[in-house]
TORNULO-56129 format. One line per 8 residues: for each residue y, z, x of N, C-alpha, C, O, CB. Coordinates in steps of 0.02 Angstrom, whole numbers, plus 50000, padded with zeros to 5 digits. Atoms other than C-alpha are relative to their C-alpha. Glycine has a CB too. Layout:
TORNULO-56129
Y,Z,X,Y,Z,X,Y,Z,X,Y,Z,X,Y,Z,X  ...
END
This chain:
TORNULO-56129
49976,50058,49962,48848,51799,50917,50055,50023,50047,50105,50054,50028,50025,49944,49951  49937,49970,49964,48952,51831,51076,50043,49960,49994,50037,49915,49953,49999,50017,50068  49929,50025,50025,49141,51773,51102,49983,49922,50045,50027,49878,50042,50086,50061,50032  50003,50036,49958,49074,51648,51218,49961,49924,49954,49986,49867,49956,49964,50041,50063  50021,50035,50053,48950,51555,51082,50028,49981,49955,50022,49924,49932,49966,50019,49979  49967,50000,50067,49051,51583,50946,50076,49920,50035,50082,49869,50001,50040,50115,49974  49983,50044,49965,49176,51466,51063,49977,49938,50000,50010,49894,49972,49997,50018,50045  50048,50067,49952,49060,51326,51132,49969,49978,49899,49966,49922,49874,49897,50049,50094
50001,50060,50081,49011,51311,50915,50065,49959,49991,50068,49899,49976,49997,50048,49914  49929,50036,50038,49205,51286,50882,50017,49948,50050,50051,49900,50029,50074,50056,49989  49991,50058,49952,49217,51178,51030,49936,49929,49971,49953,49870,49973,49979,50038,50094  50024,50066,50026,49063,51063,50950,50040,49958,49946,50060,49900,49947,49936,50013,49973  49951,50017,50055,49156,51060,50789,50040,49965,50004,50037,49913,49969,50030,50037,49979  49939,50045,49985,49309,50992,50851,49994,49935,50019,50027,49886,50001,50036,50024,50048  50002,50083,49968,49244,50849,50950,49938,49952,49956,49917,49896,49969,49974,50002,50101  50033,50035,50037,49126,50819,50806,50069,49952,49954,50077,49892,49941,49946,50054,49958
49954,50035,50064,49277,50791,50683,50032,49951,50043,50030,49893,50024,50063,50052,49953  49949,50045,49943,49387,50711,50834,49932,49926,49993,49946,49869,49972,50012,50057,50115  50046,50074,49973,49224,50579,50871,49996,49971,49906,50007,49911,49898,49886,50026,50053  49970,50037,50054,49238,50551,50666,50060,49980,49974,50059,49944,49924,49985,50018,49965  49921,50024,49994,49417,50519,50664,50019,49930,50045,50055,49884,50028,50042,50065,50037  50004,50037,49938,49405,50418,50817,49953,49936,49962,49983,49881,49965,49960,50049,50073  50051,50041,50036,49249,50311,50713,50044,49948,49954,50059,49888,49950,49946,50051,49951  49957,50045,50051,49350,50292,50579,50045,49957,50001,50050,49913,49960,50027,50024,49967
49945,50024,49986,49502,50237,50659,49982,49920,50058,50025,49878,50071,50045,50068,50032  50036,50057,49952,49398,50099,50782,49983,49938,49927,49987,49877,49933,49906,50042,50054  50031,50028,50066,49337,50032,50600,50052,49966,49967,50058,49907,49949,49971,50055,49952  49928,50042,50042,49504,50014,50518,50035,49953,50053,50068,49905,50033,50072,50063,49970  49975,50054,49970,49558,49925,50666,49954,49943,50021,49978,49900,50058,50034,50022,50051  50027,50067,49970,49433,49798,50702,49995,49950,49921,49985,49889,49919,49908,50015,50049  49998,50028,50056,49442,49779,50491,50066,49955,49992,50061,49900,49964,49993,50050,49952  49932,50030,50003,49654,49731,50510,49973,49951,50040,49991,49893,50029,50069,50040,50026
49971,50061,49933,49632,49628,50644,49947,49949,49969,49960,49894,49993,49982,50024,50110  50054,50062,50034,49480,49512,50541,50052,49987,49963,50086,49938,49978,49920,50017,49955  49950,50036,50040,49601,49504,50404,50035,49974,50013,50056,49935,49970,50026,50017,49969  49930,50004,50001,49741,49475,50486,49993,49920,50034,50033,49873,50030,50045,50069,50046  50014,50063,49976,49656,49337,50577,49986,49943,49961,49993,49884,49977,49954,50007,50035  50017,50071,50046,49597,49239,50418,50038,49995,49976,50060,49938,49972,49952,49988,49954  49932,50019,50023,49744,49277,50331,50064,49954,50008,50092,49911,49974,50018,50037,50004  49956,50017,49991,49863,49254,50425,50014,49958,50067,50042,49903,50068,50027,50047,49989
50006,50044,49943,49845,49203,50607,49951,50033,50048,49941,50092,50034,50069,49986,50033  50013,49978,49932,49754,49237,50772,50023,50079,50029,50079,50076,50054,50035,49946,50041  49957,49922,49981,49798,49443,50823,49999,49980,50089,49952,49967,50126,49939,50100,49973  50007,49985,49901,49855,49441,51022,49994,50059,50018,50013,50107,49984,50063,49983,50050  50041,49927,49974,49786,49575,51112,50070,50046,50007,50046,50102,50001,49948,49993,50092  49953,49977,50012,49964,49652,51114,50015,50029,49942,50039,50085,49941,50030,49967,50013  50002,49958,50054,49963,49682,50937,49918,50039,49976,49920,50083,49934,50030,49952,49944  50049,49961,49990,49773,49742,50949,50012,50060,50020,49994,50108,49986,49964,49978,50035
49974,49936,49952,49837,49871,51062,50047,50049,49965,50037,50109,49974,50043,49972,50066  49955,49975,50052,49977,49924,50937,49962,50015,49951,49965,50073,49931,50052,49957,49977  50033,49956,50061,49863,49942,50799,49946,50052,50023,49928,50092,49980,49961,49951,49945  50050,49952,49967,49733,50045,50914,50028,50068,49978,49993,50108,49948,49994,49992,50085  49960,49949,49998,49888,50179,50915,50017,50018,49944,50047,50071,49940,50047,49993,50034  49978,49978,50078,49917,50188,50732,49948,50021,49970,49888,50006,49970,50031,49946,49953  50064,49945,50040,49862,50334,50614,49972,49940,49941,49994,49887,49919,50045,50096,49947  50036,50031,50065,49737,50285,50481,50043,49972,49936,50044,49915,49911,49954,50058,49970
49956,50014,50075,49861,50301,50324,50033,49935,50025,50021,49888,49988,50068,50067,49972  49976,50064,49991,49969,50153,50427,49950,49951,49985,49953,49919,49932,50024,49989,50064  50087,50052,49997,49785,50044,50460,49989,50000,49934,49988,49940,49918,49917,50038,50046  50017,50019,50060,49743,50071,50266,50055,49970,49980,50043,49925,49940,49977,50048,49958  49909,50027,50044,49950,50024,50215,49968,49918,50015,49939,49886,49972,50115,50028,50064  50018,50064,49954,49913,49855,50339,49931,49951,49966,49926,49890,49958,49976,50034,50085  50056,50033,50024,49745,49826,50268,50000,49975,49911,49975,49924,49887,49940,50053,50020  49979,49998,50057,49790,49841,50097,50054,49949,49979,50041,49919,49927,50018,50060,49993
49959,50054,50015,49945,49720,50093,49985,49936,50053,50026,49889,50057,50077,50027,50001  50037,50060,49941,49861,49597,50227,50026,49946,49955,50080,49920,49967,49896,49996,50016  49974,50053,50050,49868,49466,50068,50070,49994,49998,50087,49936,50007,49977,50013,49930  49939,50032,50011,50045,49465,50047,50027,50011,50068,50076,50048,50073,50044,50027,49938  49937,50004,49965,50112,49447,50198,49962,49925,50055,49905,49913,50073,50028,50093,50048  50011,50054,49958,50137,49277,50306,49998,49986,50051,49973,49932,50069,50020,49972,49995  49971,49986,49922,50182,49307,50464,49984,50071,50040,49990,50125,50011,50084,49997,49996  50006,49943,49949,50136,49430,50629,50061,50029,49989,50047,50088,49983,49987,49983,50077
49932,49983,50008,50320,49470,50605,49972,50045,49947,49941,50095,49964,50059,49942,49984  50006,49950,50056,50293,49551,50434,49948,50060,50028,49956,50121,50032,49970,49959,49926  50053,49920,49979,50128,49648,50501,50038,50040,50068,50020,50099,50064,49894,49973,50036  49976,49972,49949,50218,49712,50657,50089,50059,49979,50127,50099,50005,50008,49926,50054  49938,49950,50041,50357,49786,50537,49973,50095,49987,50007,50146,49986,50011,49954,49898  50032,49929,50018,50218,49939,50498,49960,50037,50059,49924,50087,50058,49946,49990,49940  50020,49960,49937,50185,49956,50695,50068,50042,50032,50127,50026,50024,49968,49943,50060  49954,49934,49993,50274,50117,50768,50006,50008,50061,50039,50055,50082,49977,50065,49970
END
């Protein structure tokens, strides 16, 4: 395999894991923002946009305590 192949594999690789990272992270946010809507209220596209930018571990924290919290105020405490 030349240095040039061996390349253009590690270059698939990457934007394989990147386009599953990317999957995952489109998923956990369209999952907060359902909850957060029956829960708690309506999401404005402002805080859509804020959770777009947050890593996964935040999006599972968020999704995970959705139930206890009452207020956009409280969920906007775990945006960064």
């Amino acid at each position: 395999m030349t240095l040039a192949e061996r390349l253009e594999q590690k270059g698939r690789e990457v934007g394989r894991l990147e386009g599953r990272k990317e999957g995952a992270t489109n998923a956990l946010v369209k999952t907060a923002v359902k909850l957060i809507a029956k829960y708690i209220e309506a999401v404005p596209d402002d805080i859509v946009q804020q959770l777009k930018q947050q890593n996964i571990a935040t999006l599972e924290k968020i999704i995970e305590n959705v139930y206890e919290h009452k207020s956009l105020d409280e969920i906007k405490q775990y945006l960064k």
